[in-house]
N, C-alpha and C positions, 0 to 999 in steps of 0.2 A: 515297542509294545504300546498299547492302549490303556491310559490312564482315568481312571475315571474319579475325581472329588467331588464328593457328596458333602454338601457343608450348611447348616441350620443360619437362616438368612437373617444374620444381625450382625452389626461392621467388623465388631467385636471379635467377630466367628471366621469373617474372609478373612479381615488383610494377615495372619498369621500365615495362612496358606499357600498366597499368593509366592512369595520368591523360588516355593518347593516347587510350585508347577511352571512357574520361570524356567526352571533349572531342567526340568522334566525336557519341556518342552524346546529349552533350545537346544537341549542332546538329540535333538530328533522323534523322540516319543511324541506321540497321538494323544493329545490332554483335552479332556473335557470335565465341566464343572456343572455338576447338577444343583440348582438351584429354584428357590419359590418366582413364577414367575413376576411378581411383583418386586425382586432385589438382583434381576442381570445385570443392571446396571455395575452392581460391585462388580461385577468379575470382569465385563465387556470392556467397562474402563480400566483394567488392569491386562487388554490385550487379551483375555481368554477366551477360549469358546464357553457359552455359557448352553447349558442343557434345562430349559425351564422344563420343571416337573412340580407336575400335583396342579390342585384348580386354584383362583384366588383366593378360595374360602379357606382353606388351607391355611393354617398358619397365620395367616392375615393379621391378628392381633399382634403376633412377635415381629414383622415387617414393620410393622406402625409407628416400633421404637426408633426405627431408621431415620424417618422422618420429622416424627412427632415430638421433640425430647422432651416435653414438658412430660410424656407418659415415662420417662424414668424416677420421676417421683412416684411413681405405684411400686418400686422395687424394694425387697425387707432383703432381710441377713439370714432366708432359711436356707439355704444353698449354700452361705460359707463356713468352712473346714478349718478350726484352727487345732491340730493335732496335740501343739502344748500343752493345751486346755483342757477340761474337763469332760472327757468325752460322753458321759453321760444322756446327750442327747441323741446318739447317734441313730437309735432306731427311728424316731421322729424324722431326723434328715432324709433317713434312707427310704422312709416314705414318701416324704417329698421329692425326692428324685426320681424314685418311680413314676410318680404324677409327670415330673418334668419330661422324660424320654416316651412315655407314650402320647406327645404331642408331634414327634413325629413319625408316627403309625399312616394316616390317613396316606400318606408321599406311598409307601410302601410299594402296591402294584402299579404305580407307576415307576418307579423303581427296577423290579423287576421286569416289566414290559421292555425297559429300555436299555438292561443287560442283555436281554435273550437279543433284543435287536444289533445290540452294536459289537457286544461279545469284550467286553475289557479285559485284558488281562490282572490288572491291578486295579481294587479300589479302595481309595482313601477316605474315611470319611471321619466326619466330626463327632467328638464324642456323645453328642444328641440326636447320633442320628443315626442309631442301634440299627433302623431298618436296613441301611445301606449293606451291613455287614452281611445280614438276611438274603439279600437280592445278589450279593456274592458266591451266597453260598447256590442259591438254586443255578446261577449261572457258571460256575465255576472257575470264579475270579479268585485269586489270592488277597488278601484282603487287613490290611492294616486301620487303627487309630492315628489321631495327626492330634495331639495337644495344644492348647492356647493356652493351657494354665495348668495348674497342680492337678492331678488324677485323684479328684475327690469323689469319682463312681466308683476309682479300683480300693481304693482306700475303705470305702463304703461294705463296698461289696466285697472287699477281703475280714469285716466286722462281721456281718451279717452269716459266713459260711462259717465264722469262728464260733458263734452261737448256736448255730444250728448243730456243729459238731458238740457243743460241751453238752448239750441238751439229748443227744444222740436221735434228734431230730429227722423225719424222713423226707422225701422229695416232697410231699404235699402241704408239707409246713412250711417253705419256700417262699417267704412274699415274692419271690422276684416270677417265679415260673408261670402263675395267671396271664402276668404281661407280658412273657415271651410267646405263652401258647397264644395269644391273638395273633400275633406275628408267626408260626413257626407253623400251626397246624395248618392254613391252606394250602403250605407247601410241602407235606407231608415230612417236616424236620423234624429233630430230635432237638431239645437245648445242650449246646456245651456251653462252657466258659467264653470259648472264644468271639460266640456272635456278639457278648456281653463288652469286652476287652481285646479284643482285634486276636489275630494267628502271630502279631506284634504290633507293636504301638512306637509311632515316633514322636519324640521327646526333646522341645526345645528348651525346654527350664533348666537352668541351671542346675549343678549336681546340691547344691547347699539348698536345692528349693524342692527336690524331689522327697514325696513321699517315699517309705522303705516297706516296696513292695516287691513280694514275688512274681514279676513279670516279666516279658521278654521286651525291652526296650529298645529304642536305636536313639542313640541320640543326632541332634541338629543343631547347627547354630541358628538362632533365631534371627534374621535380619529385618532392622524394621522398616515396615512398610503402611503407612496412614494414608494411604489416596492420593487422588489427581486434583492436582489445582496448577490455576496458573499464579506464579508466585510472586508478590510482591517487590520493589527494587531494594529499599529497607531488609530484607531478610538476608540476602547477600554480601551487605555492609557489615564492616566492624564497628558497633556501638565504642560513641566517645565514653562509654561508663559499661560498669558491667550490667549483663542483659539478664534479666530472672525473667521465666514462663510461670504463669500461674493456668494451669487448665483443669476441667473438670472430667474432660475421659471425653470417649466417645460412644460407650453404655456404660453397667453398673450404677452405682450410686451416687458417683461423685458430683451429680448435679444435685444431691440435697446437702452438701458440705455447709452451704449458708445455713441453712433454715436448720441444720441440726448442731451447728458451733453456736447460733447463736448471733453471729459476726455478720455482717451484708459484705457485698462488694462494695459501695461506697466507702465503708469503714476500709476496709484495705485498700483502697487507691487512695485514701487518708493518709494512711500509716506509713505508706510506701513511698509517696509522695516527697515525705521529708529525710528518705534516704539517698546516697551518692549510686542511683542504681536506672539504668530503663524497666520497667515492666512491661510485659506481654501477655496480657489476659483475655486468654481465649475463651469469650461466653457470649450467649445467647444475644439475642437481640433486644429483650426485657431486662436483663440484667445491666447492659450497654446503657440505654435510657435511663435506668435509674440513678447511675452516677452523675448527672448535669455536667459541670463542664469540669474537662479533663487535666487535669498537670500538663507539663509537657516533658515531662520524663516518662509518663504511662502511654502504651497503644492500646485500646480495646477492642480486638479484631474475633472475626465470630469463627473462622478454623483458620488455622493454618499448618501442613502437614508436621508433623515434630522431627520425623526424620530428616525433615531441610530445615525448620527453625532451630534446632538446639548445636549444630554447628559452631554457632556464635552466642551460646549461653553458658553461662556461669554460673548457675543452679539453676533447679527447678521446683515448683510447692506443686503438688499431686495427691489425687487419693487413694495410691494406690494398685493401680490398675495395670495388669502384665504389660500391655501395649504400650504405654507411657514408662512404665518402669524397664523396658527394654530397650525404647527410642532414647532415656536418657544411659544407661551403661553403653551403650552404642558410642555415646560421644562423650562418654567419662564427662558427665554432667553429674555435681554433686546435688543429692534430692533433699526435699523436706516434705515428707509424705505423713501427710492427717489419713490413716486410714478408713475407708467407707464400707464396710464390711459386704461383702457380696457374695466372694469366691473364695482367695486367699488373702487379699489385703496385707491381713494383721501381717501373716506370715513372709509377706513381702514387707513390709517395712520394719519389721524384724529383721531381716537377712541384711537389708538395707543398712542400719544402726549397727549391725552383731559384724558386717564389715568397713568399718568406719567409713562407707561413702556417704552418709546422711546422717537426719535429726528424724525423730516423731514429732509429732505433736498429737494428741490425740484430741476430736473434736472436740474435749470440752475444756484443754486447753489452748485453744486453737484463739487467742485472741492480738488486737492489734500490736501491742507489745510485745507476744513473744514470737509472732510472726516477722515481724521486723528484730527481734536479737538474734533469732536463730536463721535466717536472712542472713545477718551481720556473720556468724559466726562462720556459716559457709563462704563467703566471699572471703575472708581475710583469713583464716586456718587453712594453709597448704595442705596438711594431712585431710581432709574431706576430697579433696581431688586425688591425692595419691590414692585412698580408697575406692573410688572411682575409679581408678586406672588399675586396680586387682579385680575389680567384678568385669572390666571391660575384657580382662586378659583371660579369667575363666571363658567366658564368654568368646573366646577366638580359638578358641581349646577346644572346640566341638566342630565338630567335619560341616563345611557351609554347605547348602544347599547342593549344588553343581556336585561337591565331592560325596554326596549321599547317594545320588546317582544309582551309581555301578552297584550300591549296597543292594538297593533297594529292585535292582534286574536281580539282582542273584536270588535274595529272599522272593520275586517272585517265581521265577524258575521253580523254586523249593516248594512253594507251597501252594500253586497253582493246579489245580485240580481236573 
């Protein structure tokens, strides 16, 4: 069959994607990956076909953060979901999320243009990228969600219908329907649910991290995947000590973790310094500089893939962030995660602590002393690794990639139009 992923061009958004269409595509299936023509590089380097749609102007600002990361300091916490919490805000979110997915409208009949041409059977697409589901529907593709993180649009959007019913509310009370009919009325559609939340949604987050929605889910094991590099001889090697990563993500927030603890990088290659440990700090190249000259127990290197460094590590401090917090269960690497509120964070390093494979810290404890105890405390408490080796085992408990497969012929067969 004819796979087509549709995916909002931030790294953030690909590498999740990438092992499904691996898996697609070495079954034999037809994979193509629509993308801003300014980010094929994500996909090209990861061996795919890449389908550049929409013009440069397009989106171009969200592209920028690929490049740019000093523009992830423009990023706040209106987009993160912490369900524990006091939901009080949630119509405020839910406006702001609408803002968010009509950024990518403009893609749209290009979108469609390039169904009716190629004719997919199947299209997958990002949860930002509502249009895709749209250009399925006029071309008669069957048509799923693919997750990167917690489902805080269905979450969103299973609030927002519960008010509208207590209220006995009609369709024109609707925030959400304005923004679909831009989308729906030049192709003469009706809104369901479904262009909103896929015919299904495939689901790599673990069961203890899923929102408790009414939806038709499949789940995936999430295999992690950070990009192409060529890799250092160091990364291969068993460190004579053990190895801690300290990174700040590849979007989200986690590059203002300094500037909002408080703490520089200096001050932790300080602290860190005088522990029986190598560090691996993967930052920028102003941050690199500002430290002067280095330990020699510290490397300050500016990426390095996680799925090939944490092999040979022994914890890791993070903010966070699904990508990093998947690369390290992957390799039952026990975490210490200062959450950076973006998406889900809190709620990942909730799950993190609530199954004893990690510590918090929260950034405004976040200083050089308790980053070096709680450091300490992971290194030398065995039960932080066996924790780590229960989230790693859920985590092998969901069908891989390869074995989704056959699922995912059958649902399209079903729902194929």
């Amino acid at each position: 069959m004819r796979v087509l992923f549709a995916v909002f061009p931030a790294v953030a958004h690909v590498h999740p994607i990438i092992p499904q269409a691996w898996a697609l595509q070495n079954a034999g299936h037809d994979v193509r990956v629509a993308i801003h023509p300014d980010a094929v590089d994500l996909v090209t380097d990861a061996g795919l076909g890449a389908v550049p749609l929409g013009t440069r102007h397009d989106l171009a600002g969200v592209v920028e953060f690929n490049s740019k990361l000093d523009r992830l300091d423009s990023l706040d916490d209106s987009l993160s979901l912490d369900t524990e919490d006091d939901d009080s805000s949630w119509e405020t979110q839910w406006e702001t999320m609408r803002k968010v997915l009509s950024v990518y409208i403009p893609v749209l009949p290009h979108l469609v243009a390039f169904v009716r041409d190629w004719e997919p059977d199947l299209v997958v697409w990002d949860p930002f990228c509502v249009p895709a589901a749209v250009a399925a529907r006029v071309g008669g593709a069957a048509q799923a969600r693919f997750l990167w993180g917690r489902d805080n649009i269905g979450w969103l959007r299973a609030k927002s219908l519960e008010w509208l019913a207590a209220r006995g509310a009609g369709p024109s009370e609707d925030p959400l329907l304005p923004l679909m009919d831009r989308m729906l009325s030049p192709y003469g559609l009706a809104y369901e649910e479904e262009l909103l939340t896929g015919q299904w949604t495939i689901d790599p987050m673990p069961p203890g991290l899923r929102l408790p929605l009414d939806l038709p889910y499949t789940s995936v094991r999430r295999v992690p995947y950070n990009g192409p590099t060529a890799l250092p001889a160091w990364v291969h090697q068993r460190p004579d000590r053990p190895r801690v990563v300290l990174t700040l993500g590849i979007g989200g927030r986690g590059r203002q973790l300094f500037r909002q603890s408080g703490l520089s990088l200096p001050e932790v290659v300080e602290a860190v310094a005088g522990l029986d440990v190598e560090l691996i700090a993967t930052v920028g190249a102003a941050e690199r500089t500002a430290v002067g000259t280095v330990p020699d127990n510290v490397r300050l290197v500016d990426y390095v893939p996680l799925n090939h460094l944490l092999a040979t590590c022994s914890a890791i401090v993070h903010h966070g962030g699904g990508g990093t917090f998947a690369a390290a269960v992957w390799h039952q690497v026990p975490q210490l995660v200062t959450p950076m509120p973006f998406w889900g964070e809190a709620a990942t390093a909730r799950y993190v602590t609530d199954n004893g494979a990690g510590l918090v810290l929260e950034s405004h404890q976040f200083t050089s002393d308790a980053l070096c105890k709680g450091l300490t405390r992971l290194i030398e408490d065995p039960s932080f690794r066996d924790g780590a080796a229960v989230l790693h085992q859920e985590m092998l408990m969901a069908p891989a990639p390869g074995d989704l497969v056959p699922v995912l012929e059958e649902l399209t067969t079903r729902h194929r139009r």
